[in-house]
C-alpha positions as CSV (number, residue, x, y, z in Angstrom):
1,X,-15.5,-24.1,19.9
2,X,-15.6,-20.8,18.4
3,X,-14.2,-18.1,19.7
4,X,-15.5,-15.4,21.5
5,X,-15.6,-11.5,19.7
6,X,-16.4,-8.8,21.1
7,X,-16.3,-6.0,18.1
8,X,-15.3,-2.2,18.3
9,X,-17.9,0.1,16.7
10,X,-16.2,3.3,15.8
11,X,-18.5,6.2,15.1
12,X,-17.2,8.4,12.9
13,X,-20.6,9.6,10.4
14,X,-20.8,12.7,12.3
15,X,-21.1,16.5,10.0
16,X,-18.5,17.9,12.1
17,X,-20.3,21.5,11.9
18,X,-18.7,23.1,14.3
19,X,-14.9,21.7,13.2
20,X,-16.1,23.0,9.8
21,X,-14.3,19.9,8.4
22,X,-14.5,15.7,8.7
23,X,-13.2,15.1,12.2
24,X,-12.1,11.5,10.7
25,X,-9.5,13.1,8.2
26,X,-7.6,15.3,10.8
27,X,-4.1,14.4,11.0
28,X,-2.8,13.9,14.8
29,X,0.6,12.5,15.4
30,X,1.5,10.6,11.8
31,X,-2.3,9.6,11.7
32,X,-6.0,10.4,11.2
33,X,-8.0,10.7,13.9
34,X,-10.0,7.5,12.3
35,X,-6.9,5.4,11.6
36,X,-5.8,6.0,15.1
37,X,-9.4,4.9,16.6
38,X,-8.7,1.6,14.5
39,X,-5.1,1.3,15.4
40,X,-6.1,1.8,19.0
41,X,-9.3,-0.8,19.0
42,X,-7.6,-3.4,17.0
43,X,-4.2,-3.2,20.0
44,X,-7.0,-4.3,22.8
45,X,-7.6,-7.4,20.7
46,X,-11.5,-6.0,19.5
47,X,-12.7,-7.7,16.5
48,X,-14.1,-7.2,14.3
49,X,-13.3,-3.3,13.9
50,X,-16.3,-1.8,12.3
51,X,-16.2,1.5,11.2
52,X,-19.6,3.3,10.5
53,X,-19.4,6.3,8.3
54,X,-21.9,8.9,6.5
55,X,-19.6,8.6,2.6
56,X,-17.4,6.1,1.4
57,X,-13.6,7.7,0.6
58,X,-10.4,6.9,-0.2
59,X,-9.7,7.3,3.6
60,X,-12.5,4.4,4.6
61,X,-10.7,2.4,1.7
62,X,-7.5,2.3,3.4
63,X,-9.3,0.7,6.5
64,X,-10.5,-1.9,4.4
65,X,-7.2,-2.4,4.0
66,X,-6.2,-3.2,7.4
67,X,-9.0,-5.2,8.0
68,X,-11.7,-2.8,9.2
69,X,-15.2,-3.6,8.0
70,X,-16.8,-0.4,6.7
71,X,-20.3,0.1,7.4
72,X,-22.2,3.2,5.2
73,X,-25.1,5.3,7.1
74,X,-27.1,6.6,4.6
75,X,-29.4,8.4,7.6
76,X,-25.9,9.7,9.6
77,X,-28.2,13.0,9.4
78,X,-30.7,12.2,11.3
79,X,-28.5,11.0,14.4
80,X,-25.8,9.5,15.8
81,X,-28.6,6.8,16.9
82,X,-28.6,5.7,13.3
83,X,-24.9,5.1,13.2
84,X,-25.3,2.9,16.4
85,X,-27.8,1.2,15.0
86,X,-25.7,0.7,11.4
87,X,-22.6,-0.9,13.7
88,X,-24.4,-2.8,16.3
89,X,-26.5,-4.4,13.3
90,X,-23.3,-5.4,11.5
91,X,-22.2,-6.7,15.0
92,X,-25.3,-8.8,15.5
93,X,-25.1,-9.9,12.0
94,X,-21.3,-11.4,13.1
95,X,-22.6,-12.7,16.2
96,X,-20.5,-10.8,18.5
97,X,-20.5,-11.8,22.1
98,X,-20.7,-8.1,23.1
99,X,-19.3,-4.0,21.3
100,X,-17.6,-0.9,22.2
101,X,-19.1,2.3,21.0
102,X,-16.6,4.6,20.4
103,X,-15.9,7.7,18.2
104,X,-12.6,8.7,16.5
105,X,-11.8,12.5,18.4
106,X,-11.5,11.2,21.8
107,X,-8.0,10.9,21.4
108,X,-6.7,9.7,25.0
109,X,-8.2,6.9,24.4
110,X,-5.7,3.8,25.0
111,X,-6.2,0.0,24.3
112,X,-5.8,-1.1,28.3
113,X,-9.3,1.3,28.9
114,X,-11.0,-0.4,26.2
115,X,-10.0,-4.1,27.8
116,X,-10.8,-2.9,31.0
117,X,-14.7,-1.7,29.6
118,X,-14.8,-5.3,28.4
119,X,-13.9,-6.9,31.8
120,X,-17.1,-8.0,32.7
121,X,-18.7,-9.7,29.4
122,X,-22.1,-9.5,31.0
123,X,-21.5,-6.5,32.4
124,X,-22.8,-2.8,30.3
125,X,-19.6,-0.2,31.2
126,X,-18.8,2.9,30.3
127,X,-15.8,5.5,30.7
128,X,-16.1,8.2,33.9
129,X,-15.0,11.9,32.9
130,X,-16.1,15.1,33.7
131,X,-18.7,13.6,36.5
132,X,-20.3,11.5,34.0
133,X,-20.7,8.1,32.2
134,X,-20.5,8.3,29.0
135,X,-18.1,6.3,25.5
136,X,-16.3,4.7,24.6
137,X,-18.9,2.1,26.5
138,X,-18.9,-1.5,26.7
139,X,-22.3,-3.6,25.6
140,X,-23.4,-7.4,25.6
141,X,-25.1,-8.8,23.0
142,X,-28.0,-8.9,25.6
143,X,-28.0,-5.1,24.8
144,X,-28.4,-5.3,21.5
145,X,-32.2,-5.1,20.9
146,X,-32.5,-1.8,23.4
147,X,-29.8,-0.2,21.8
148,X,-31.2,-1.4,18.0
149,X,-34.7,0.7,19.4
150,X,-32.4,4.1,20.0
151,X,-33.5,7.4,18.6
152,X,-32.2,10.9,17.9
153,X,-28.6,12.0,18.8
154,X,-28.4,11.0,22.5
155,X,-26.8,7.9,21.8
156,X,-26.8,5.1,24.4
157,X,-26.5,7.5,27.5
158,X,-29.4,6.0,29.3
159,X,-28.6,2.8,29.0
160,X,-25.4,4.1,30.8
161,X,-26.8,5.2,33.9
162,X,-25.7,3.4,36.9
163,X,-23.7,1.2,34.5
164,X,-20.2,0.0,35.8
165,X,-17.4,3.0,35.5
166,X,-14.0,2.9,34.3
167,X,-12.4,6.2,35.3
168,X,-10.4,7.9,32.7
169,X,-10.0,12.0,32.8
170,X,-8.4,12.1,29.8
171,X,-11.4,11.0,27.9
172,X,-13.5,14.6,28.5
173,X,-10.9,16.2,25.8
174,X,-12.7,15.2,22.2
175,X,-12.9,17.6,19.5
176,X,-15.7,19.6,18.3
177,X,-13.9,22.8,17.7
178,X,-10.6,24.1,15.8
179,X,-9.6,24.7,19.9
180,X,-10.0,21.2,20.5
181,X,-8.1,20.0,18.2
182,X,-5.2,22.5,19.1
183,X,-5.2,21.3,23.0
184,X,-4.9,18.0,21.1
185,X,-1.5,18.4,19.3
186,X,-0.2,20.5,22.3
187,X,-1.1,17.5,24.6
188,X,0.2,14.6,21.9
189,X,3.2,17.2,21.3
190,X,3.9,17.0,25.0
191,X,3.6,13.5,25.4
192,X,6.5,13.4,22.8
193,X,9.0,15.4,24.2
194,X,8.8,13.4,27.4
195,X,9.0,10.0,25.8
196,X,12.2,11.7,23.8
197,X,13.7,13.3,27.0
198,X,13.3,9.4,28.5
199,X,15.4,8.0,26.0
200,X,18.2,10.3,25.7
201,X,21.1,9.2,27.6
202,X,22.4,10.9,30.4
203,X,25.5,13.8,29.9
C-alpha cells in the first residue's frame, strides 16, 4: 500500500519590499529564515518539502540538497496566488493526500503545530493569531482544484473561514519590516538564554 504524504508548501517568492531585502536569505539563529522553514516542516514528518520561489540561487541549491523539491514561479509578481498555485500543482502532480501552506518569516512556527493542522486529513485547518485564521493552513487534496482557481495576493483566506483552528499566538510575529526582524532575534535571543540558564548546574 503506499504510503500516505501530506507535503509542506513553503512560500517564499515574495519581493520583500518593505524588508528591502529577500526575507528567505536572513540569517536567524545559525540559519536562513528558509532553511529553518524546511528544517521545521521536514521534523513534523511533511513530505515532500516543496519550496516555491521567484529565482533560482545558490541558497535554493542547498535545499536541493537536503531533499527539498524546488519549484520556480516565473509570475511570483503577480501574487502570492501564483506561488500557491506553483506548490499545490507540484503537490497534485506527487499525489499528495493533502499540504501545508506556509511561508518562511513566521518564525514561531514549531513542528508539533504543523502535525496538529494535519490532524484531521479531511479536515481544511488553519493557525488562530491575532483574532484570525490564517497560515500555515492545512488542505486535502479535495482542496486542491479551489485553491488551483485562486487569484491576486489574498491567498487561501477564504477558504479559511470557519475552517478548524489551531491556536498559536506566536504565529502573528512574521517579518515584513527591519522591526520585525529585530523582535525576532530579541525573542530567539531570549529563548537561548533560558535554555542555557536550564542547563547550567546549580552553585
Amino acid at each position: 500500500m503506499r504510503a500516505v504524504s501530506i507535503a509542506a508548501i513553503i512560500l517564499a517568492a515574495g519581493a520583500s519590499r518593505r524588508l528591502g531585502r529577500p526575507k528567505l536569505e536572513l540569517m536567524l539563529a545559525g540559519e536562513t529564515l528558509v532553511e529553518r522553514a524546511v528544517r521545521v516542516a521536514m521534523e513534523a514528518y511533511l513530505s515532500p518539502v516543496i519550496v516555491v520561489v521567484a529565482a533560482q540561487t545558490d541558497l535554493t541549491a542547498r535545499l536541493q540538497q537536503r531533499g527539498s523539491l524546488i519549484v520556480l514561479n516565473e509570475q511570483a509578481a503577480e501574487g502570492m496566488a501564483t506561488s500557491i498555485r506553483c506548490g499545490i500543482e507540484a503537490a497534485r502532480t506527487l499525489q499528495s493526500a493533502g499540504a501545508v501552506l506556509m511561508t518562511c518569516d513566521q518564525v514561531a512556527v514549531r513542528p508539533e503545530h504543523l502535525r496538529e493542522l494535519c490532524g484531521v486529513p479531511a479536515s481544511i485547518a488553519g493557525s488562530g493569531y491575532g483574532g484570525r485564521v490564517g497560515i500555515p493552513a492545512y488542505f486535502p487534496a479535495a482542496s486542491f482544484a479551489a485553491l488551483m482557481e485562486l487569484r491576486g495576493d489574498v491567498g487561501a483566506r477564504e477558504m479559511l473561514a470557519g475552517a478548524r483552528m489551531i491556536h498559536a499566538e506566536g504565529l502573528g510575529l512574521d517579518i515584513d519590516t527591519a522591526e520585525d526582524f529585530a523582535k525576532a532575534q530579541e525573542l530567539f535571543e531570549q529563548d537561548a538564554r533560558k535554555r542555557t540558564s536550564k542547563t547550567k548546574p546549580n552553585s
